[in-house]
C-alpha positions as a Markdown table, in Angstrom:
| # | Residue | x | y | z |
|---|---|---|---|---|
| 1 | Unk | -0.7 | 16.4 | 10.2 |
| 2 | Unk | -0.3 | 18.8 | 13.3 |
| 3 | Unk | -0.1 | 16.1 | 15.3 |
| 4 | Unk | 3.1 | 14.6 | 13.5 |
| 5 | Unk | 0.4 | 11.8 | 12.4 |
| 6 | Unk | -0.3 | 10.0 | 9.2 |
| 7 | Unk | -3.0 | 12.1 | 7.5 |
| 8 | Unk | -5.6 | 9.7 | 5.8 |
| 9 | Unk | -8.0 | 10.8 | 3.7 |
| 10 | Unk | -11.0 | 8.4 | 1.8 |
| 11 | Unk | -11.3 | 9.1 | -1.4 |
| 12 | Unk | -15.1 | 7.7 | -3.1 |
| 13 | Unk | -16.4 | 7.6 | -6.1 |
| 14 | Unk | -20.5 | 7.4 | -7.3 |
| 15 | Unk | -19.6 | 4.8 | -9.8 |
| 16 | Unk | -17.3 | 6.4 | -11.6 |
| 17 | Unk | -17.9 | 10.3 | -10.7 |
| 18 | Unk | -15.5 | 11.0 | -8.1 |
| 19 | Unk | -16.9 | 12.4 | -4.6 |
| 20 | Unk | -15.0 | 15.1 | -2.6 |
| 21 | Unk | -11.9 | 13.6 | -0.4 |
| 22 | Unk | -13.1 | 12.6 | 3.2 |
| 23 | Unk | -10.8 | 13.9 | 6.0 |
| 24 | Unk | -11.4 | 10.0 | 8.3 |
| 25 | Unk | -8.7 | 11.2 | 10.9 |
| 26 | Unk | -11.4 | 13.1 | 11.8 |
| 27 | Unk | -13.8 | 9.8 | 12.4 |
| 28 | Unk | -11.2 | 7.6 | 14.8 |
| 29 | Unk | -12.5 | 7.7 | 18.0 |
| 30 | Unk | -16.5 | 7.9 | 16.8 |
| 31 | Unk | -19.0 | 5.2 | 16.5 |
| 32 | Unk | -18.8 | 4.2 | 12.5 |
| 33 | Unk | -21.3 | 2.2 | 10.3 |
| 34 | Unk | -20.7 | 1.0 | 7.3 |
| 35 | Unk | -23.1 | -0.5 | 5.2 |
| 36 | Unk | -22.7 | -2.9 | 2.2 |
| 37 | Unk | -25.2 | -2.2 | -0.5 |
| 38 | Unk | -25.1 | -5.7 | -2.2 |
| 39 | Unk | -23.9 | -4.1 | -5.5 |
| 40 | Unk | -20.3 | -4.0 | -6.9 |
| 41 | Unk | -18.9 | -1.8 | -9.7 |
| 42 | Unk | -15.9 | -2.3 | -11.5 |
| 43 | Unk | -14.1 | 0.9 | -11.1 |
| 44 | Unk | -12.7 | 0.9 | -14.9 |
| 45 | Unk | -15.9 | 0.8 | -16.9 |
| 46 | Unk | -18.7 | 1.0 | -14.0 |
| 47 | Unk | -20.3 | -2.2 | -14.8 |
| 48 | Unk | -21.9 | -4.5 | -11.8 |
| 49 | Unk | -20.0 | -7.2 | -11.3 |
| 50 | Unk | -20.5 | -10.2 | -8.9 |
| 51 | Unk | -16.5 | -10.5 | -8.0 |
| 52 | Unk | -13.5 | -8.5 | -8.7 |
| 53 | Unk | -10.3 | -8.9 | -9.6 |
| 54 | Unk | -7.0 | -6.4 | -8.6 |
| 55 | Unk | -8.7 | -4.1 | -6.9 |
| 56 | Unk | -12.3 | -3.0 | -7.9 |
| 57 | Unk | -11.9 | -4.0 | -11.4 |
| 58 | Unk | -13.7 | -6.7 | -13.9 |
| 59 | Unk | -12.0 | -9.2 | -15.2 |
| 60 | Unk | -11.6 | -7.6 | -18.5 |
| 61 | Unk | -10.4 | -4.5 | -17.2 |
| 62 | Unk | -7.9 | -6.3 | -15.0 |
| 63 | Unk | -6.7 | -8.0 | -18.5 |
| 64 | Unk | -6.3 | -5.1 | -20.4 |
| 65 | Unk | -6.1 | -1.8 | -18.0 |
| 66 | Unk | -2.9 | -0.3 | -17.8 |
| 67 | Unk | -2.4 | -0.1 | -13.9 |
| 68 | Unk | -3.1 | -3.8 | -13.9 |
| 69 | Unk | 0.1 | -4.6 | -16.0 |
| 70 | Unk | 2.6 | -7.5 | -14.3 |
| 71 | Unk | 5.2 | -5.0 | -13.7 |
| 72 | Unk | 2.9 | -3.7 | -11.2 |
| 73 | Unk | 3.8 | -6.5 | -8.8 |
| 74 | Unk | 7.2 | -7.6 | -10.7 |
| 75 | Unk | 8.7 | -4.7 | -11.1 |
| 76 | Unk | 11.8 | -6.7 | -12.5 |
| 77 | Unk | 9.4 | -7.4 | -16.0 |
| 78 | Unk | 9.2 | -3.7 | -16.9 |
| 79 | Unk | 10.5 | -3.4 | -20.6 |
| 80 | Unk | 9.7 | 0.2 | -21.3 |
| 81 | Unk | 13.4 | 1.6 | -20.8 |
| 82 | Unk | 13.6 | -0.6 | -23.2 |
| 83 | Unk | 11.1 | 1.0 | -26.0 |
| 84 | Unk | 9.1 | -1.9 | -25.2 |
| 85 | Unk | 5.7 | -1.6 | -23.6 |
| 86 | Unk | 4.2 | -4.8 | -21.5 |
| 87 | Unk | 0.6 | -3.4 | -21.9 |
| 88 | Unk | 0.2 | 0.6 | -22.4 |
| 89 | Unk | 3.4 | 2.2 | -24.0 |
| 90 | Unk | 1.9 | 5.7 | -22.6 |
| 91 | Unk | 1.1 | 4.8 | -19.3 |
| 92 | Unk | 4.3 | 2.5 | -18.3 |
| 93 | Unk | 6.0 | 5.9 | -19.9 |
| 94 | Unk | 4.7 | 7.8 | -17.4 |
| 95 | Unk | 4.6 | 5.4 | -14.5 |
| 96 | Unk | 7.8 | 3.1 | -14.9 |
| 97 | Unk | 10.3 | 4.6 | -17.3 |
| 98 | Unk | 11.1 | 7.0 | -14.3 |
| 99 | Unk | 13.2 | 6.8 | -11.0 |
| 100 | Unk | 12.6 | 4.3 | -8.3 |
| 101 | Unk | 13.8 | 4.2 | -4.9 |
| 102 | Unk | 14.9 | 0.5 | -3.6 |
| 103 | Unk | 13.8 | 0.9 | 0.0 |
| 104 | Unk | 13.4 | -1.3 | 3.1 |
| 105 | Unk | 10.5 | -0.5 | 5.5 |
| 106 | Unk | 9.6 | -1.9 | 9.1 |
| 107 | Unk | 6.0 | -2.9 | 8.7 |
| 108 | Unk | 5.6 | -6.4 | 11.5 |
| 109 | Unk | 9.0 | -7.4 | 10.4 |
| 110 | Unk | 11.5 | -6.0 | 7.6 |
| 111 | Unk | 10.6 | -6.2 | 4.2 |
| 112 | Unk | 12.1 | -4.6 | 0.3 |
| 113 | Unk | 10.4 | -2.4 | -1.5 |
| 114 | Unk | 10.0 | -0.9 | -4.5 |
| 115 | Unk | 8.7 | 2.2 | -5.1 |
| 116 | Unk | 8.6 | 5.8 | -7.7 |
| 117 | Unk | 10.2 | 8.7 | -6.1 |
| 118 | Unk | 7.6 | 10.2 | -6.0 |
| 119 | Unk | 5.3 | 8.1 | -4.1 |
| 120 | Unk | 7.3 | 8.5 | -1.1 |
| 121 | Unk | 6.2 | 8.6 | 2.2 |
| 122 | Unk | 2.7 | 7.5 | 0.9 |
| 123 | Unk | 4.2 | 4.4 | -0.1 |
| 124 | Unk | 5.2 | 3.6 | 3.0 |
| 125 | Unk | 2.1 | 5.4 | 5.0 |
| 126 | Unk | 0.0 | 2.4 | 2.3 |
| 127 | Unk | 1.6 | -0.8 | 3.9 |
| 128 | Unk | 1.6 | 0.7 | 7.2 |
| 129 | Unk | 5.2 | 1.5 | 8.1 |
| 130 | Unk | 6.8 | 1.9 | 11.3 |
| 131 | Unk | 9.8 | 3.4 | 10.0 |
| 132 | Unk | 11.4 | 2.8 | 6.2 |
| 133 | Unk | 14.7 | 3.7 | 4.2 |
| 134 | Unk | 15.7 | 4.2 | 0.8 |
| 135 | Unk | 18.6 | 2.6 | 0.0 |
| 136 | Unk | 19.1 | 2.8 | -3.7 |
| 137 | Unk | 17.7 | 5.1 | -6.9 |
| 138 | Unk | 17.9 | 3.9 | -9.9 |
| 139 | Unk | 16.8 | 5.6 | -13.6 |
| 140 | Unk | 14.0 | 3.2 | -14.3 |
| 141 | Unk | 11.7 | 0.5 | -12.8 |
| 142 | Unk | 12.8 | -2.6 | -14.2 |
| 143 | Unk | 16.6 | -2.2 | -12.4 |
| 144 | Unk | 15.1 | -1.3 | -8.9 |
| 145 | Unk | 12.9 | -4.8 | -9.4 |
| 146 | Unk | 16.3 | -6.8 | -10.1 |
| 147 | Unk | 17.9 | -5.4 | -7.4 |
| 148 | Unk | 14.5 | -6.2 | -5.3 |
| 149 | Unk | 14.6 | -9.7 | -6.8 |
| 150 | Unk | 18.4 | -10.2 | -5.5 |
| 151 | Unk | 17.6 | -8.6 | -1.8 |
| 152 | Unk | 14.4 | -11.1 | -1.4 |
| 153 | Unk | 17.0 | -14.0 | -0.8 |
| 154 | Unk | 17.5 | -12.0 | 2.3 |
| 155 | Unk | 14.4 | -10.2 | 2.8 |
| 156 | Unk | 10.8 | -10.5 | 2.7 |
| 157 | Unk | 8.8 | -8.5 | 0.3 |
| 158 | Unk | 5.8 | -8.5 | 1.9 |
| 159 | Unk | 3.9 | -7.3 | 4.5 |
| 160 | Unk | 2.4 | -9.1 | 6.9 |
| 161 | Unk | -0.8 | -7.7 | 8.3 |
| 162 | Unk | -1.6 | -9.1 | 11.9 |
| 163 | Unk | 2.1 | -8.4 | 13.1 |
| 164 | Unk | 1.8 | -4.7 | 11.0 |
| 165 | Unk | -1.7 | -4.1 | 12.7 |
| 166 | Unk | -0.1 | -5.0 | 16.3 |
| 167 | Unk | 2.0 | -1.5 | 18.3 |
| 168 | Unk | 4.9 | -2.3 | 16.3 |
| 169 | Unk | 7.9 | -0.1 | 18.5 |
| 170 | Unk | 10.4 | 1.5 | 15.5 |
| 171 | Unk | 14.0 | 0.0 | 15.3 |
| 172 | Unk | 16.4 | 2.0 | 13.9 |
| 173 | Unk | 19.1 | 0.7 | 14.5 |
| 174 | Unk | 17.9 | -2.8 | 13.1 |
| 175 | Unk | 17.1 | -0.9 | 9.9 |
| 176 | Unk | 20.4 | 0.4 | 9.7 |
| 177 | Unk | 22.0 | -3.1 | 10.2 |
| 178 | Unk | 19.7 | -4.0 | 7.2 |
| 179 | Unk | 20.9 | -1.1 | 4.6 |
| 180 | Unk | 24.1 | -2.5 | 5.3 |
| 181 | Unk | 23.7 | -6.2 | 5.1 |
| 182 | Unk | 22.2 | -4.9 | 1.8 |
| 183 | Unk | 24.4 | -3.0 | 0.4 |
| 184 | Unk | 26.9 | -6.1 | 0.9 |
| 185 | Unk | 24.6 | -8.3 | -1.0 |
| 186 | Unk | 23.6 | -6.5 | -4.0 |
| 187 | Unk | 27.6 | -6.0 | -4.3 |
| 188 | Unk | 29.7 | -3.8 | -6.4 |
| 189 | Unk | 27.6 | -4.1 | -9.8 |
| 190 | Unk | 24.7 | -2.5 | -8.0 |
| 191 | Unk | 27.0 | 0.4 | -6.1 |
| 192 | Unk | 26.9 | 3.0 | -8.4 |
| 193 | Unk | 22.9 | 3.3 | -7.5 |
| 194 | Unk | 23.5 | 3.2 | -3.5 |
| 195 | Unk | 21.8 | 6.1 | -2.0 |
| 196 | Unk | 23.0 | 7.1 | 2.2 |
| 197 | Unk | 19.7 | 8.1 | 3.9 |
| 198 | Unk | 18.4 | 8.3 | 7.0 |
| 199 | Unk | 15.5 | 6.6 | 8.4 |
| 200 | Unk | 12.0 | 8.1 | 8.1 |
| 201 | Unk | 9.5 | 7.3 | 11.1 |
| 202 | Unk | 5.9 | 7.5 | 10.9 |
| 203 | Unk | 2.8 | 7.8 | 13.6 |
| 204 | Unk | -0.5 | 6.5 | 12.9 |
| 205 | Unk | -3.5 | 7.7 | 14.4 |
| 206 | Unk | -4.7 | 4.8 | 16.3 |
| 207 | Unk | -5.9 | 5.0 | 19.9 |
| 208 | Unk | -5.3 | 1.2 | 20.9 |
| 209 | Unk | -4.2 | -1.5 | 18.9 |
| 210 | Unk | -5.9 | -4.8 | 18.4 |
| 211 | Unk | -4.6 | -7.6 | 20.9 |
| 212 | Unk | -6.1 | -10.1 | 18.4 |
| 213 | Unk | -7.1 | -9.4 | 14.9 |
| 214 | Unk | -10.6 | -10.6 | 13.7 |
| 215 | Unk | -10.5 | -9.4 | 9.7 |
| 216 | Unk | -14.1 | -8.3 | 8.2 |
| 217 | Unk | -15.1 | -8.2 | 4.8 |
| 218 | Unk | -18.3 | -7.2 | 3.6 |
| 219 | Unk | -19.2 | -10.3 | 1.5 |
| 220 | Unk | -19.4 | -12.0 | 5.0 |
| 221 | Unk | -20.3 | -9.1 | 7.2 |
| 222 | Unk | -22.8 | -6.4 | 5.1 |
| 223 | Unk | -22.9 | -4.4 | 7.9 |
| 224 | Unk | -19.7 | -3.3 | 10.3 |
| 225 | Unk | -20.6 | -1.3 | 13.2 |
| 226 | Unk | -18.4 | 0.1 | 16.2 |
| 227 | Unk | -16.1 | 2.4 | 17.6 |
| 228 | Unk | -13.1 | 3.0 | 15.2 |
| 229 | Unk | -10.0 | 2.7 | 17.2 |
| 230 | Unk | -7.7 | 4.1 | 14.5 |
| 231 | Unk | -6.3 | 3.3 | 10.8 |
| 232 | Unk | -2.8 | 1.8 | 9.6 |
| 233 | Unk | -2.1 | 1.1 | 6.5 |
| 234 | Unk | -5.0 | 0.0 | 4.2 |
| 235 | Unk | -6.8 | -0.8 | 8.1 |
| 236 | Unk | -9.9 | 0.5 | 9.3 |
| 237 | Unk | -9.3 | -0.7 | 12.8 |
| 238 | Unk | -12.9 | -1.3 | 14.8 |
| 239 | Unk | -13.2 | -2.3 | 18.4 |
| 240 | Unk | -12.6 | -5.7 | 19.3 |
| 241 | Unk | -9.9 | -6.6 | 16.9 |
| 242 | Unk | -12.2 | -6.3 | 14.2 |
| 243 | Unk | -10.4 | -4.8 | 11.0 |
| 244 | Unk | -11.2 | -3.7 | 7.6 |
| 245 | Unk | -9.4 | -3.8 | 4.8 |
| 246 | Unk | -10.3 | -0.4 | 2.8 |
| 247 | Unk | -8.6 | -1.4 | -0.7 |
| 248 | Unk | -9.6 | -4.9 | -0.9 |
| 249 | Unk | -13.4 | -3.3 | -0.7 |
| 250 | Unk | -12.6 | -0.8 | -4.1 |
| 251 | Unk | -15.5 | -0.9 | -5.7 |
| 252 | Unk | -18.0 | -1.9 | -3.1 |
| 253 | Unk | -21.6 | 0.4 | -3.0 |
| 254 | Unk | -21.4 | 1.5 | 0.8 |
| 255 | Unk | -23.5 | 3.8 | 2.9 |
| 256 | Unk | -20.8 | 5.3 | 6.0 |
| 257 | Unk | -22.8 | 6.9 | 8.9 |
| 258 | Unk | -20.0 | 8.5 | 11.2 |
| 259 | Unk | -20.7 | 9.4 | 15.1 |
């Protein structure tokens, strides 16, 4: 945004008809309460459910939907370059027959990625990235996921969030150190997909970062109410150190009352 800030916007649904955008930039710095209706809807079919499963779903839709295919998290399982479909031969088409960047990010610590091309920055903006890289593009999914696979004997790939929700200070030059440790241990086989890029950097708007984080959900806490010190990542970040995973909540029938 104009103020060289990640933009976040909330995006709700009425069960399944979708609700205008919600500029929540707009909201850090008010009082916010959110309050847990007690009902759950699995954002696939609609139905009420007690629990979810990946993300707003049933357990039937996380079975059978496309987005909820294993090559979702293991990218290195993706067939479809192949002519062979895991789940939806359509959607995995679409979604995974198409280029990836191998990147690494600084979220607490470093960690490799794997992402489309075109999901860039929000990919990074998602897990709350200081600063991230792309270091390789590749032609289809299931390469940048063996590539992924070989870097994790290095490098994390995931995110942790108390040390991503704390004022992490961007390290270039430790990121840069990283491509290149990298690049020498994917090797030559994997050279022909090396990409030279520089470093992106990204702002969040937060006004003051939690010295210790308390995390809230709303099966324990209905009802979250307090200033809202800023958002990072998938973070609503309350005073206090209270924070509130957005994404882990798809699903959930909430009333938001801002200022």
């Amino acid at each position: 945004n104009e103020h060289g800030q990640v933009a976040y916007s909330l995006s709700g649904a009425d069960v399944l008809q979708a609700l205008p955008p919600e500029d929540i930039n707009a909201w850090v710095g008010k009082r916010l309460h959110i309050h847990f209706e007690g009902q759950i809807h699995c954002r696939v079919s609609g139905q009420v459910l007690r629990k979810t499963y990946g993300e707003g779903m049933s357990y039937q839709a996380w079975s059978e939907h496309p987005t909820a295919v294993e090559s979702v998290l293991r990218p290195e399982l993706s067939r479809i370059h192949e002519g062979i479909a895991l789940r939806d031969f359509e959607w995995e088409q679409k979604h995974h027959n198409q280029p990836h960047y191998v990147y690494i990010s600084q979220t607490g610590a470093f960690k490799v990625g794997v992402t489309r091309t075109t999901n860039r920055p929000f990919r990074w903006h998602d897990q709350g990235a200081v600063a991230a890289v792309a270091i390789a593009e590749t032609p289809y999914r299931q390469l940048a996921g063996e590539m992924e696979v070989a870097l994790k004997e290095i490098l994390s790939d995931k995110t942790n969030f108390r040390k991503m929700l704390a004022n992490v200070a961007v390290d270039i030059p430790a990121l840069e150190d990283w491509k290149e440790e990298c690049f020498e241990h994917l090797g030559s086989v994997y050279e022909p997909f090396f990409i030279d890029e520089s470093p992106e950097t990204f702002a969040y708007p937060v006004l003051s970062y939690p010295e210790k984080v308390k995390s809230l959900t709303l099966d324990k806490v209905p009802h979250i109410e307090g200033t809202l010190e800023g958002i990072k990542g998938q973070y609503l970040l309350f005073d206090g150190g209270r924070v509130m995973n957005v994404r882990r909540h798809s699903g959930y029938r909430v009333r938001i009352d801002v200022g």
